[in-house]
N, C-alpha and C positions, 0 to 999 in steps of 0.2 A: 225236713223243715224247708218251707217254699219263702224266699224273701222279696218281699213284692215293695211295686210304691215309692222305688227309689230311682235318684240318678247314678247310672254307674258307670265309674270311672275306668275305661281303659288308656292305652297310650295312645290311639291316635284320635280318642275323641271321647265325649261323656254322651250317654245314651239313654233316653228315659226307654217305655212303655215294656220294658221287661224286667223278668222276676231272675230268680236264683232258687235250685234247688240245691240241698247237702242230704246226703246221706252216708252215714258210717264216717264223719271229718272228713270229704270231699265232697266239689261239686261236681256234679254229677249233671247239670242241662243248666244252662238261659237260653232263655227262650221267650217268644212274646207270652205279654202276661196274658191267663186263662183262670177259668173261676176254679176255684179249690176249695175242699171245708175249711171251713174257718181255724180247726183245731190244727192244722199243719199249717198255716200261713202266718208271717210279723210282718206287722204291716210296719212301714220304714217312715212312712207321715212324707216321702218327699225329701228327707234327705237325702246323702249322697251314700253311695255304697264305693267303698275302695280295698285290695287289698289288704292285708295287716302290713303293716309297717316294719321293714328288720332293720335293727340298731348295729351294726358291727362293730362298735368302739361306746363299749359301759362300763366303766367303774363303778357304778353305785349310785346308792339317791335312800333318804330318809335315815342317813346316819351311817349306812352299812355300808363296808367295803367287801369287792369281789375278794380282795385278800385276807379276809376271815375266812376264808376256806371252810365253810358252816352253810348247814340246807337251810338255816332261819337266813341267813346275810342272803342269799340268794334268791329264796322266795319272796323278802320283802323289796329289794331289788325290783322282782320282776313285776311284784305286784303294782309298785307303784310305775313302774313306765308301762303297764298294760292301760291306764289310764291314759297315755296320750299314744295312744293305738299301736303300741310295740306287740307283735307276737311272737317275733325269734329276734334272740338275741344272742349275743356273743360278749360274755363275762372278759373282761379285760382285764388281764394281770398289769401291776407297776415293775419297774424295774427296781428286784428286791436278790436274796440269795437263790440260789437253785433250790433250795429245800424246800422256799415258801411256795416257788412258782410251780414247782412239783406237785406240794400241799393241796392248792389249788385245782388242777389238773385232776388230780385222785379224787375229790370232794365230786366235782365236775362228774368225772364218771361215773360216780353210787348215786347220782342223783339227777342225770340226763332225764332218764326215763322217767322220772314221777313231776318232775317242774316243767312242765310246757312250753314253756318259749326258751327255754334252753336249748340249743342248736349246738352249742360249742364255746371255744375260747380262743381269743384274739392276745395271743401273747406280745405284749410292747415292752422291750429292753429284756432281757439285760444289755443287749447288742447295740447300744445307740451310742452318737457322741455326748462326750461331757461338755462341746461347746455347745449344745444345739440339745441341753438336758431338759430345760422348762422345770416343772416342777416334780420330777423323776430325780429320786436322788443319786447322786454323781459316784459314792463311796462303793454301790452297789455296783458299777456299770464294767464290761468289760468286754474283750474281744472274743466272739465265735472260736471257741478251741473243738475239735474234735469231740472230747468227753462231752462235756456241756451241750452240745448240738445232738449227737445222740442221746443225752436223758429226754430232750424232748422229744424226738423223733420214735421214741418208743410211746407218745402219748399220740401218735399222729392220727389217730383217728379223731381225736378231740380236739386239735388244734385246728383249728379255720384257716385263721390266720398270723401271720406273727410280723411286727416292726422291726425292719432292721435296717442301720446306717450301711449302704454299699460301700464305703470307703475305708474300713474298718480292718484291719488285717487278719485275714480268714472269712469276712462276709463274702466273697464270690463264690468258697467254694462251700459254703453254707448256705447261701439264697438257692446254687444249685441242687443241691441234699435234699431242702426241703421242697421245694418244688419238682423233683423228681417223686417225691411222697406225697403230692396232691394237695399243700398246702399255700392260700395265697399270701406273696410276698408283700410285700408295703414297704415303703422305701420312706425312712422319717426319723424325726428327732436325729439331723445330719447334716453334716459341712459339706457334703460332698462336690469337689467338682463338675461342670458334666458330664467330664470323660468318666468320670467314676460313677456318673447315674447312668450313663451309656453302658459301661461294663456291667451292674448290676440288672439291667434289662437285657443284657444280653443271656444270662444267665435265669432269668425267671421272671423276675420282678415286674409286676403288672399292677402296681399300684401306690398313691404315696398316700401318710399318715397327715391328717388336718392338715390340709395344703393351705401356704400361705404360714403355719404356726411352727416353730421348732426346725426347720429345715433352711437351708443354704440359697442364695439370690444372685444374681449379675455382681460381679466386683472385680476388684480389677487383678492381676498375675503379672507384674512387671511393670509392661507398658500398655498391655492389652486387656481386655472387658469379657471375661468369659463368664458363661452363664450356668449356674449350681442348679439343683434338685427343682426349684420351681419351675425354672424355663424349660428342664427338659422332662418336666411332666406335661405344660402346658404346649408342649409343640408336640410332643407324642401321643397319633390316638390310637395307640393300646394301653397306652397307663391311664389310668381309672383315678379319680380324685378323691377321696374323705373331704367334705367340708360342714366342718361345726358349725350354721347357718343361722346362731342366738341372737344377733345382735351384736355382739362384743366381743368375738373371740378375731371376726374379720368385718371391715367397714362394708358399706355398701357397694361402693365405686368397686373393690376386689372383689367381693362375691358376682358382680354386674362383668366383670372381667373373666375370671372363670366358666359363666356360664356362656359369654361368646365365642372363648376358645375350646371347650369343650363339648357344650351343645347339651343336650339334657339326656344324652346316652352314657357321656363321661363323667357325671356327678353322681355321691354313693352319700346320702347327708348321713351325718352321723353326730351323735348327741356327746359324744367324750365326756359326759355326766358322772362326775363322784358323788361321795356319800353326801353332800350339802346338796343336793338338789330333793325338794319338797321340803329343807329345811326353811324356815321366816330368814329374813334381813337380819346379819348379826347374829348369826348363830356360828359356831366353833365345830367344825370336823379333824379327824385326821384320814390324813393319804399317805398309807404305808409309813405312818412317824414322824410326815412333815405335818404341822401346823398349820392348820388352812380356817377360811370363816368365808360367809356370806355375806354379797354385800353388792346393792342395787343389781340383785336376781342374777350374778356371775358367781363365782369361785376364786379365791385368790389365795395365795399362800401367804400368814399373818402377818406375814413382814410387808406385805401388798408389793414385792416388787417382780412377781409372776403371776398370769393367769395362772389356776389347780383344777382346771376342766369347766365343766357346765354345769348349771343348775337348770337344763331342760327338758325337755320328753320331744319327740319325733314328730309332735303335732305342732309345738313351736317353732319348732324351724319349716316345715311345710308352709306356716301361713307365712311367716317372715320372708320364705323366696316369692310368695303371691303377692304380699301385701308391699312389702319393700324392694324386693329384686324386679317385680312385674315377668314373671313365668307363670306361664299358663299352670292353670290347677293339674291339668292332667300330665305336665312334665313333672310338677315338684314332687307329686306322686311315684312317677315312675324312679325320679333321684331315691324314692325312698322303700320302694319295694323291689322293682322287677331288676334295677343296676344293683343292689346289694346282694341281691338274691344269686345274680350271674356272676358276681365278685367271686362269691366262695363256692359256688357251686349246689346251693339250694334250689333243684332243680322245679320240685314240685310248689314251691313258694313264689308271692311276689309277682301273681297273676289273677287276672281273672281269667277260668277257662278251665271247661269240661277233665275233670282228672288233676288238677292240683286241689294241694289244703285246703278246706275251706277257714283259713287265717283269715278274718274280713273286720274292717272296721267301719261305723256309719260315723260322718261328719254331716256336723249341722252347719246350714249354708254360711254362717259365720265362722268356719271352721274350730269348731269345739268336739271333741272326741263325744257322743251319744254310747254307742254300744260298742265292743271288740269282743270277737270272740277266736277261739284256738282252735282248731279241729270242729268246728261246729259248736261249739262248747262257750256259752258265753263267759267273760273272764272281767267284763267291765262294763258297769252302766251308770249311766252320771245318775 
């Protein structure tokens, strides 16, 4: 398949008068465009070609939650965020018992191989504070014990990534466990000091959970003003940032902040989407047994005195860092494919360039998802 006719997005610039070939789910040449038969060439009409988009932080969308540990919960998942250009994603457990997150885990594995943009699973709690719980219930939550850390570490192939509070008794020497087993840390839903986000970087930790949400800020320790989990992500540039980019989970002025301190190499956008996204206004989900609904296109738990994640796909927060942050298209892109992809170590993803996936997605110049497709394979077409 030769894909012609379009603008294409890499990081350091958008490029017309060339094509893309795929063969076998990679590309295999761009190159200047050249005449070809007609029956191998899509013509793109001019709009943009970019990357597929990877989510690392999904709950869910069109009812279903990741923790129905079921191939329907998870196909339909996938199906409907393939529609705003997701091609790998990362199923994201709640902080629930060890059986369920296990549950999960196993489903996970019998069914990598046949769901396509399943890449893995981003386990968040049970490891997190109950001050800094958000809408994670608190009954489930507990500290890294030895046992507990190894039932997951026996899935490490399938864990990406997992959330964990460093301040936590036993998180230092679980942030090290795991990332000694190649999986990435995130440092979230946490009180922590900064000496305690400095201990947990020191030991692995290369990334924080929806920065700015559920996590610890400057306050005061006596008579003095020390600074918790946000300042010392945004002053460290090896921690990599999650930011849920909707509209409502962080204002403008903060997202306009982040992307100064970080710059567009240290942002990883991420949809934190539960089962209420593609649901209508007013509609009733649950997350993991708390009581949640929709309502003016967010997620809230029914009692409305927490956000319960997102009601968005990977293509609404791209346009929201263009249209309302004012980041160039080719950085909001690279926040959502090539920094996610380097996050977890999805090597062949999250580029354009001779020998990775061909995960691509076409946006229409008013950024609207057109086509995505997985492996060459189309998977969504408006």
């Amino acid at each position: 398949m030769i894909l012609t006719n379009a603008h294409l997005i890499f990081p350091d610039g958008i490029r017309d008068g060339l094509e893309l070939v795929v063969e076998k789910g990679k590309i295999t040449a761009i190159r200047e465009r050249i005449q070809a038969h007609a029956s191998e060439v899509l013509d793109l009409y001019g709009n943009y070609l970019a990357p597929g988009f990877i989510d690392l932080h999904v709950h869910g969308a069109r009812g279903r939650d990741t923790m129905e540990a079921s191939a329907e919960a998870f196909r339909a998942i996938c199906d409907y965020h393939a529609g705003g250009g997701t091609t790998s994603l990362l199923l994201t457990t709640a902080t629930a018992p060890m059986n369920d997150i296990t549950d999960v885990l196993n489903t996970v594995r019998d069914y990598r191989g046949s769901i396509k943009q399943l890449v893995g699973v981003h386990v968040e709690g049970p490891f997190v504070s109950k001050a800094k719980c958000g809408a994670q219930r608190a009954e489930f939550i507990q500290n890294p014990s030895r046992a507990s850390v190894q039932r997951l570490l026996e899935h490490a192939n399938l864990i990406k990534r997992i959330t964990i509070a460093p301040e936590l008794l036993g998180s230092l020497e679980a942030i090290e466990n795991f990332h000694t087993h190649g999986i990435s840390i995130s440092g979230g839903h946490s009180d922590a000091w900064d000496e305690e986000a400095q201990e947990g970087f020191a030991r692995g930790m290369r990334s924080v959970t929806h920065t700015f949400n559920c996590m610890s800020s400057a306050r005061r320790r006596g008579i003095y003003r020390i600074g918790g989990l946000l300042e010392f992500a945004l002053s460290e540039p090896q921690i990599s940032c999650e930011l849920i980019a909707d509209g409502h989970h962080v204002s403008e002025t903060l997202m306009k902040m982040l992307y100064r301190a970080k710059g567009p190499s240290g942002i990883c956008l991420v949809t934190d989407a539960t089962a209420g996204a593609g649901l209508p206004n007013g509609s009733q989900f649950a997350l993991f047994g708390r009581d949640c609904l929709v309502e003016d296109g967010v997620c809230l738990l029914s009692d409305r005195t927490a956000l319960a994640g997102s009601a968005s796909r990977m293509i609404d927060l791209v346009r929201i860092m263009v249209i309302k942050v004012n980041v160039p298209l080719r950085e909001a892109v690279v926040m959502a494919t090539e920094n996610p992809a380097r996050a977890v170590g999805l090597e062949r993803k999250g580029r354009l360039e001779v020998g990775a996936d061909a995960d691509l997605v076409v946006l229409s110049p008013e950024l609207e998802v057109v086509r995505t497709f997985s492996g060459g394979e189309q998977i969504f077409s408006r």
